[in-house]
C-alpha positions, 0 to 999 in steps of 0.5 A: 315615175310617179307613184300612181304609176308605180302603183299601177306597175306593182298591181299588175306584176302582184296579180300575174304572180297570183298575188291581191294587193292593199295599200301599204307604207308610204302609199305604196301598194304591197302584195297579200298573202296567207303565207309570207309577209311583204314588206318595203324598205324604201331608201332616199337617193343620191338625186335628193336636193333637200335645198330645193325641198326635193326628194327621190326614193327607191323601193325595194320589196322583201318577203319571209315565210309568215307561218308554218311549224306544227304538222302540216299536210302534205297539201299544206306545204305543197301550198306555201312552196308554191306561194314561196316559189311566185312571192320570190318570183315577184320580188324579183321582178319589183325589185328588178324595175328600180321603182323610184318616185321624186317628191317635192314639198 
């Protein structure tokens, strides 16, 4: 997979989850969100051959609460459970696609 593509997977699987994207690290697209951070953790693989100038890597998508604390309204929390409920779901779903990309330089 390129990361066009890879992008394009992210995109879709943000908004069926109700979730905009923005470009984020390594010109990966990452889900926006009032009320939790995504942030990507990319590692290189086994399949990387540096002598040949190629690398593959994998991302793996996390998330944590942004805020809360202070006395919020019921509707308030009602509004990050159910943000926290599709950021999860998202997550899941990235993370179950191996998204993997080889670059070459």
């Amino acid at each position: 997979m390129n990361r066009a593509a890879i992008n394009e997977a992210i995109r879709a699987a943000a908004k069926a989850h109700g979730f905009t994207t923005r470009e984020g690290f390594q010109g990966l697209e990452e889900p926006e969100s009032e009320e939790l951070n995504f942030i990507w953790k990319t590692r290189t693989t086994e399949n990387t051959d540096w002598v040949v100038h190629r690398v593959e890597q994998e991302a793996e998508l996390m998330a944590s609460v942004r805020k809360m604390g202070g006395h919020p309204s019921p509707e308030e929390l009602l509004k990050t459970a159910d943000e926290i409920r599709r950021g999860a779901e998202l997550v899941m779903e990235l993370n179950r696609m191996k998204l993997t990309w080889t670059e070459e330089f």
